[in-house]
N, C-alpha and C positions, 0 to 999 in steps of 0.2 A: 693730572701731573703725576700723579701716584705712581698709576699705570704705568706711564713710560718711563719714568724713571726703574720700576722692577722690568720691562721691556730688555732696557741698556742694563742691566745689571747680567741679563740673565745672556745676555747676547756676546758680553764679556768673558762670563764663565764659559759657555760653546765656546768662543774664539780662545781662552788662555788651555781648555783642557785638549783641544782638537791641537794644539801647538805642541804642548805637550808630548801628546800623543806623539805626534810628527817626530818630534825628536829622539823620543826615546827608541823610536823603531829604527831611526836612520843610526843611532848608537849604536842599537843592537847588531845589525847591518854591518856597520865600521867594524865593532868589536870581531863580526862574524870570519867576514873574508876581510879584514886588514893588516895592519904589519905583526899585529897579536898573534894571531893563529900562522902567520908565517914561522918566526922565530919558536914556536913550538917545532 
């Protein structure tokens, strides 16, 4: 039980930092080419 409970732990973290990730790029993206850098 141990195990799989650090299994699901560790499979959380992959899944919340990989989400993360996702976001922050599709952000940067946005920020890059969206209405931001238009109005400059």
């Amino acid at each position: 039980m141990e195990i799989l409970s650090t299994l699901v732990v560790w499979q959380i973290c992959c899944i919340s930092s990989s989400f993360l990730m996702a976001v922050s790029v599709h952000l940067f993206i946005y920020v890059q080419a969206g209405p931001f850098s238009v109005q400059r």
